[in-house]
N, C-alpha and C positions, 0 to 999 in steps of 0.2 A: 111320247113313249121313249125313244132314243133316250130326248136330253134326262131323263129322269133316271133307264139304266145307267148312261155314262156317271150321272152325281152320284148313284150306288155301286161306283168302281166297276160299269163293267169294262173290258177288254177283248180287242178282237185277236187271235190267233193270226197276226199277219204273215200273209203268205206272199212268193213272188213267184210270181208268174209266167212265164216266155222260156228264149234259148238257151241252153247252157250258158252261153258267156254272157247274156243280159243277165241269168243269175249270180254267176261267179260276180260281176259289175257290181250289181245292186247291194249283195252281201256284205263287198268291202267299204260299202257305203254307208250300209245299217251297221258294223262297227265304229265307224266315227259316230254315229249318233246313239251308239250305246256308251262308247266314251265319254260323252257329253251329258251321258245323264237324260237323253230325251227320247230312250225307243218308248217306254209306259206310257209318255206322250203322244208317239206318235200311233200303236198299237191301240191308244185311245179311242183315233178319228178316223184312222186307215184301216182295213180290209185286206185292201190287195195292191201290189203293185204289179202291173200287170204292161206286158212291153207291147208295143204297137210300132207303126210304121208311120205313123202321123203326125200331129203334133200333141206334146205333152200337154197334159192337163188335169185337173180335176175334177172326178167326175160325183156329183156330191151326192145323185140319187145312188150308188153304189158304193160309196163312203172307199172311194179307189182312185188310185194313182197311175194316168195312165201315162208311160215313160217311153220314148224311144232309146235306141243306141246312143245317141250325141247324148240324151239327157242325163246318163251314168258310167259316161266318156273318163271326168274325172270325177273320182268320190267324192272328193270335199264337197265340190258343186252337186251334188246329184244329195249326199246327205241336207245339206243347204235347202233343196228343192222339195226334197220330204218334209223338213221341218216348216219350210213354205208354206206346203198347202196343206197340211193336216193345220196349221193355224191357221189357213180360210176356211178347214170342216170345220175348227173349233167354233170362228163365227158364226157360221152358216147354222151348223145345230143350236148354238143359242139367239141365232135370230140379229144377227148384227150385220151392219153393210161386210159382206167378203170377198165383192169386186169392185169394179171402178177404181178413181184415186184413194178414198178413203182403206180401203180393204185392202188393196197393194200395199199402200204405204205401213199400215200397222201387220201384214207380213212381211213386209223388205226389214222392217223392225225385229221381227221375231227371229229375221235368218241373220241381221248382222250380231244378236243377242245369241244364239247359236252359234255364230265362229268364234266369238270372244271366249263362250263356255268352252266349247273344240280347244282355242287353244290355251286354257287357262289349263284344262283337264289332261291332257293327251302327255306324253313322254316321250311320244316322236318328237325328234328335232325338225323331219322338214318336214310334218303337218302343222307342226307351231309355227313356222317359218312360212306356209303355204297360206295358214291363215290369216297371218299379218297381212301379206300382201294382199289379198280380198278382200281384207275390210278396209284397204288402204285404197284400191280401185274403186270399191264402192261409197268409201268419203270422197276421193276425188271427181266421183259423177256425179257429185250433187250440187257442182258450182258449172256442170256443162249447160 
């Protein structure tokens, strides 16, 4: 039923959820990923993002994001972490591996495919500059 609303365009009204300043956080986050062209994506498979005191994660039976403080600490990364895991809902609702090695690695894919988009798209100079450097940390972990 989902995957069938989602193929006929639906969209969720994404909302976030928590403190003042987990929202003010979160906000400046979902402008980088409006910048980049991926909130329709993300408003796709996400719900809610919603702050907790625990650890981040996603929670698939509530098509929701749940984020601490460190996780939207800084934007790029916390944008980065949306586009994350709404690309494990995307699996998850069509039935595809969306954890383990497989699942991570084809979302650590989608998130360095979203900084390149971040800073191909953006007119900030030091988000373009900020996302260099993150996909520069993240090619270089891959020979640790």
């Amino acid at each position: 039923m989902a995957k069938r609303l989602l193929e006929e365009g639906y969209r969720h009204r994404l909302r976030v959820v928590g403190s003042r300043v987990f929202k003010e956080k979160t906000r400046e986050a979902l402008r980088h990923v409006k910048t980049a062209g991926y909130y329709d994506f993300l408003r796709t498979y996400v719900r809610v993002i919603r702050e907790i005191d625990g650890f981040s994660q996603l929670r698939e039976a509530e098509a929701s994001i749940w984020a601490n403080m460190y996780a939207v600490g800084d934007s790029i990364d916390a944008a980065c972490f949306f586009v994350q895991k709404a690309w494990q809902m995307k699996d998850y609702v069509e039935g595809k591996m969306y954890y383990g090695h497989v699942g991570e690695s084809r979302a650590v894919d989608a998130r360095l495919t979203f900084l390149e988009t971040l800073r191909r798209k953006t007119r900030d100079a030091r988000v373009k500059e900020e996302c260099q450097r993150k996909m520069r940390a993240w090619d270089e972990s891959k020979f640790l």
